[in-house]
C-alpha positions in Angstrom: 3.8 -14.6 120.5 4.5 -10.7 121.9 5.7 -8.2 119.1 8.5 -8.0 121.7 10.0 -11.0 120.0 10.1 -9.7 116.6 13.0 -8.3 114.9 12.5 -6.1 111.4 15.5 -6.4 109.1 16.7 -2.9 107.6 20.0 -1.8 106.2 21.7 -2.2 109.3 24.9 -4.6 109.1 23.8 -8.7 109.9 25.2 -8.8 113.2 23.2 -6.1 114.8 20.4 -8.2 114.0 22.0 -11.5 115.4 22.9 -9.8 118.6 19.6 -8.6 119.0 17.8 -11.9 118.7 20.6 -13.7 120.2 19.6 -11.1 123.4 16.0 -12.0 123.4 17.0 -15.7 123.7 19.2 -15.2 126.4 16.5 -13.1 128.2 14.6 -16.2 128.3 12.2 -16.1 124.8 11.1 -19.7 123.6 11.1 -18.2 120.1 11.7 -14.9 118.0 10.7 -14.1 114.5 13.2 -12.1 112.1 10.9 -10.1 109.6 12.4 -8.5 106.4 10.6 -6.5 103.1 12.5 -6.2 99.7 16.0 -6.0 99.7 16.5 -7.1 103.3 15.1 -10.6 102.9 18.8 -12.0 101.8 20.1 -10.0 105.5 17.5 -11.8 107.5 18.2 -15.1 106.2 21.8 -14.1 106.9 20.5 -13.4 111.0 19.1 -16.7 111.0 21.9 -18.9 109.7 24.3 -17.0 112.0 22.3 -17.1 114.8 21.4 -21.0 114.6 25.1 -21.8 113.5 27.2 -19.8 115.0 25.6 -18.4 118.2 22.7 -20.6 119.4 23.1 -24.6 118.4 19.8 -25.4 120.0 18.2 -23.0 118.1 16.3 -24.2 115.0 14.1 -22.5 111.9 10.5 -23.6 113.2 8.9 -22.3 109.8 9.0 -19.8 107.4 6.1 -17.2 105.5 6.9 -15.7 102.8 4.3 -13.6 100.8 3.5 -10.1 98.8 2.8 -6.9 100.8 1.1 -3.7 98.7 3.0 -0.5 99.8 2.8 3.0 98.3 5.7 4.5 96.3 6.5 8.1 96.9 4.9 8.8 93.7 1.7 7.5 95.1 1.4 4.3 93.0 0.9 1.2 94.5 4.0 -1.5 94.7 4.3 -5.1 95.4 7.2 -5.9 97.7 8.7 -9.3 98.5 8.4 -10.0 102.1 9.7 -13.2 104.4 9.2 -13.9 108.5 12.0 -16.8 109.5 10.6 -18.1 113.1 13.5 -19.2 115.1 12.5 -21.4 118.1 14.9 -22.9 121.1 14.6 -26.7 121.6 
């Protein structure tokens, strides 16, 4: 899969994130991943269940990662954040 079919959650409002993927579906992608870090994670799970419910009905959550990723704090100190990748593929 291309990093053209990955969307990063941020602080952005939901459906900026469900347009986008429901975009790179309709410009003919098999599947897309939504990727998210800390806070974001409940957003993108958000984008998924609005994309596959309300948007796209063929659309289905092929599998999901979840895991820890070591960033630095502005202080310099290393912190653990939560992260998640939702892969949405078209049947």
């Amino acid at each position: 899969m291309s990093e053209d079919n990955v969307i990063y959650v941020g602080n952005k409002p939901v459906m900026n994130y469900v347009l986008a993927a429901v975009t790179q579906f309709n410009e003919g992608a098999k599947e897309v991943t939504i990727k998210a870090r800390g806070r974001a994670i409940s957003r993108a799970v958000d984008t998924a269940e609005v994309v596959k419910n309300r948007f796209l009905v063929d659309v289905v959550v092929d599998k999901i990662e979840i895991g820890t990723e070591e960033l630095k704090s502005e202080k310099g100190e290393n912190i653990k954040v939560s992260s998640i990748e939702i892969f949405l593929k078209r049947e």
